[in-house]
N, C-alpha and C positions, 0 to 999 in steps of 0.2 A: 671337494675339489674335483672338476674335470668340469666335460661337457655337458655329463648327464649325471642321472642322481646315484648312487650303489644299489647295487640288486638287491642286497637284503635289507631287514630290519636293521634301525641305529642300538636298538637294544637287546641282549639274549631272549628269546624264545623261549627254547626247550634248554633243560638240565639233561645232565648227561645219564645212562643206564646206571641204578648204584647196586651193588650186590651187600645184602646185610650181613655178609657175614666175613666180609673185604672193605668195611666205610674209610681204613687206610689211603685206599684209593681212588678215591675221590679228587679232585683237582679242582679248588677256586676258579672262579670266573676270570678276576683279576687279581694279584698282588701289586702292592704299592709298598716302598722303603724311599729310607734318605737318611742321610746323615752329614755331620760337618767336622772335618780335621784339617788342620794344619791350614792349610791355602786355598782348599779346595770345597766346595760343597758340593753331596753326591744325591742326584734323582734317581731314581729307577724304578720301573714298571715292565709287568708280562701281563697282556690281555689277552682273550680268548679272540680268535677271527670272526669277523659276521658268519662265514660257511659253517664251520664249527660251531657257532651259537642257532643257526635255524635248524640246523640238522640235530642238534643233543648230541654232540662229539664233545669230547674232553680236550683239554688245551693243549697242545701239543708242547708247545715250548715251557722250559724250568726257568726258573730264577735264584741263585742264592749271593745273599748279600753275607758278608761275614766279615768283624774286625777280630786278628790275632795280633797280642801282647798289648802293651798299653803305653801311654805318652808318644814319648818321638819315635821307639822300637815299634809303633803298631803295623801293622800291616793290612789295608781294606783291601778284600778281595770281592770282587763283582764276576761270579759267573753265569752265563745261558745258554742253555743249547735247546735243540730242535730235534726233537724223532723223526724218525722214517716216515713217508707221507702214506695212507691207506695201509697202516698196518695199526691194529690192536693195542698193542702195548706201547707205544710210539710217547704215550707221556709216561710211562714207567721209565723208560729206557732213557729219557730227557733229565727226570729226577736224579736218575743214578748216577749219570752222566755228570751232575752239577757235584753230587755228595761224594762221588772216587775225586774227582779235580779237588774239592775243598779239604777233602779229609789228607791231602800230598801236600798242597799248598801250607795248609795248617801245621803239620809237623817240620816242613821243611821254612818255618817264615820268618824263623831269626838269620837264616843266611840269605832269603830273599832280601832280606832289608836291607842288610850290609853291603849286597850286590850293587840295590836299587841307590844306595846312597853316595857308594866309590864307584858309578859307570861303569860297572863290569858288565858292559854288554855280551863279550863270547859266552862268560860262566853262567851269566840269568839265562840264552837260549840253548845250550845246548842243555843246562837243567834244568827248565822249564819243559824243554824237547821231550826228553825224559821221564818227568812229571805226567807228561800229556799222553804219551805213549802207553805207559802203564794205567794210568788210569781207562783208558779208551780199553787196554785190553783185559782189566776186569769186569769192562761190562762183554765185551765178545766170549767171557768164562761162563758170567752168568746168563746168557743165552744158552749156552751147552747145558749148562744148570738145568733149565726152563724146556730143551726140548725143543728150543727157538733156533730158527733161520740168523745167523747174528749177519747175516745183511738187513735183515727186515728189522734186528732187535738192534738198531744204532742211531746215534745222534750226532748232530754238529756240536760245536764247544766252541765256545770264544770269552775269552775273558780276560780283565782286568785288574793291573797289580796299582795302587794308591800306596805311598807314605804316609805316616801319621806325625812325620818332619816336615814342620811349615816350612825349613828349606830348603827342604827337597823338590824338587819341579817334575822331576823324571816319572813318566807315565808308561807302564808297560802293558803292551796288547802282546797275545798267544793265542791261539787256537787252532783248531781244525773244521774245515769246511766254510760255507757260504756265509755271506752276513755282508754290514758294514763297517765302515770305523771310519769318521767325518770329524773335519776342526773349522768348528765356526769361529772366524779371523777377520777383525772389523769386517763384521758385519758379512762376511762373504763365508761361503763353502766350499773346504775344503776334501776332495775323497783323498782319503791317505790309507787308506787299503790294500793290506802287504798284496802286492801279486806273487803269483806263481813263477813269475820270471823272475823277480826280484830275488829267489832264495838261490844261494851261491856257495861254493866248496864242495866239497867230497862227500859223498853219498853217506846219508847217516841212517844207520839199523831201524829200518820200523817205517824209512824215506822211501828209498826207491833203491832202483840199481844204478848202477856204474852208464853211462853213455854210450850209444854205440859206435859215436863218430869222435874223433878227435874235434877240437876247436876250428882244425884246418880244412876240416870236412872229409878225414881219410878213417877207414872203415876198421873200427878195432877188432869184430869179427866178420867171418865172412857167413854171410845167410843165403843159404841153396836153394831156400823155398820151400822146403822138406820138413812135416810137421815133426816135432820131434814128443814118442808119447813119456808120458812125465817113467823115472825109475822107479821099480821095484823096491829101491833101496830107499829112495828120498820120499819126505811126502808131495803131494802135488800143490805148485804154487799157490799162495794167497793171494787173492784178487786184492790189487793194486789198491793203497789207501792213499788218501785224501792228502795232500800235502804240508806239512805243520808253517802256521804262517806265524808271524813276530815281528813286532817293530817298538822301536823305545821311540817316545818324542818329548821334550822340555817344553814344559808351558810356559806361556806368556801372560801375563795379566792380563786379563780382559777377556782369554781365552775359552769357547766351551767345546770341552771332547764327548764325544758322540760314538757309541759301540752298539750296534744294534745285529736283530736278527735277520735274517730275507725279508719280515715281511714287511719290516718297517723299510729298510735300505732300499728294497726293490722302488718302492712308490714315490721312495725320496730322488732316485735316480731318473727316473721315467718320467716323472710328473713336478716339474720343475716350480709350479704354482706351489706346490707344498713346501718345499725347499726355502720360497722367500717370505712363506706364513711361517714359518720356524725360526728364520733368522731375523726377524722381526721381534718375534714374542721373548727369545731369548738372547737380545742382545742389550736388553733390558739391565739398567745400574744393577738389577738384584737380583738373583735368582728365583724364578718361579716356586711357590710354596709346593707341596705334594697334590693337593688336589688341578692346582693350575698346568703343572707339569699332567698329570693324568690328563686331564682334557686335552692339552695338548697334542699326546701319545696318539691319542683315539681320532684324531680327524681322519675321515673316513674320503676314499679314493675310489671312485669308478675303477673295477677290475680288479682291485686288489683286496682280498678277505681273508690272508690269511692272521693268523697268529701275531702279536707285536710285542715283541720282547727290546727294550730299551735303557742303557744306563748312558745318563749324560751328565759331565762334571765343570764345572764354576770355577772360574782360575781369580781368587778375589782380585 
């Protein structure tokens, strides 16, 4: 898609440095999953970028696909995240990223279910919230671990909650940081990507602070201009994190939901030719098999090479 052809190769190049005595760490070119429950059938793929693939960089972005419990109590969880950009461990940091979110999820998914099935939307985000929070800060531990910058040692998260109740319709998105989350709706696209304005109430632990202004615009403290150096007694502030975003939506038949990372959402946003190659191919009576979806995934966009981490779901 675009004007002109993509800079790199349509194919990997180089592999990435392997240490023989670390082959742990290694990271696939691509993974590819799917599966089918209840109402829904799930695609999902993480590709490596053309940059990444000419250069022998390893993928940045994780993938984990996971079902907890079984019948209608299952629970599918679709998680992805994305490492730090020019930093080393940036797909370690993505792995772990996905394995703390799965391993919350997993012990906590007989009361997601129950959530997911009676609309308990406050109890799913503020413990969801939660879920996300700690998980984000065992990987900020194992940085200290590591001797690591846990700015450099971090990733985005976003991810998705499925019932294993065909009548269940109720779809949950959570995460933190960049990405998309799109609903192809006869034939048309949808962005439904929580914003940052969008989140509302009282400042939750791990969120942010308190406002400086009232609603009315009146100053709840007063600021002299006057740096103020951090106490003796306290430690000094943590730099400001990313905001937890969340949104529940009921499917429609006919419906497909779409959760991706930057680098597919970025191209899908910019390059609007690609947007109506997708809504084409997948508005299709049937959902695309795994290899059709992969091809799909991979169409490649003048200017864009990074990473493409994708789950998209079939509302039968």
């Amino acid at each position: 898609m675009g004007t002109r052809p993509p800079t790199y190769d349509a194919e990997p190049t180089a592999l990435p440095a392997a240490d023989p005595d670390d082959l742990d760490d290694l990271v696939a070119d691509t993974v590819l999953d799917g599966a089918r429950y209840g109402a829904c059938t799930l695609r999902a793929v993480s590709l490596r970028g053309d940059s990444a693939r000419y250069r022998g960089e390893p993928r940045r972005d994780s993938l984990l696909t996971a079902r907890f419990g079984t019948g209608e109590h299952a629970l599918l969880l679709v998680a992805m995240a994305t490492g730090a950009r020019a930093t080393p461990g940036a797909h370690r940091a993505a792995a772990e990223a996905c394995h703390w979110i799965g391993r919350a999820v997993g012990r906590s998914h007989a009361r997601l279910v129950e959530d997911i099935r009676d609309g308990r939307r406050g109890d799913l985000k503020s413990g969801l919230h939660r879920l996300t929070d700690r998980s984000l800060g065992k990987l900020r531990a194992s940085a200290s671990e590591q001797g690591v910058d846990p700015g450099e040692y971090a990733a985005s998260l976003r991810c998705l909650l499925l019932s294993g109740d065909p009548g269940c319709r109720t779809r949950v998105f959570f995460g933190v940081g960049p990405g998309g989350l799109f609903r192809l709706r006869e034939g048309e696209w949808q962005d439904i990507e929580p914003q940052v304005a969008d989140v509302k109430g009282e400042p939750v632990l791990g969120f942010g602070s308190p406002p400086s202004e009232s609603p009315e615009g009146d100053r709840l403290t007063m600021d002299l201009g006057i740096p103020t150096p951090p106490s003796p007694y306290e430690p000094a502030p943590a730099p400001p994190r990313e905001p937890f975003r969340f949104r529940t939506s009921v499917a429609r038949p006919g419906d497909t939901l779409l959760m991706c990372s930057g680098g597919l959402a970025e191209p899908l946003r910019g390059e609007p030719e690609l947007g109506e190659y997708l809504a084409e191919r997948w508005s299709r009576p049937e959902p695309p098999g795994l290899a059709a979806f992969l091809a799909d995934s991979q169409v490649r966009v003048k200017g864009y090479a990074d990473d493409r981490t994708a789950a998209a779901v079939w509302e039968a």
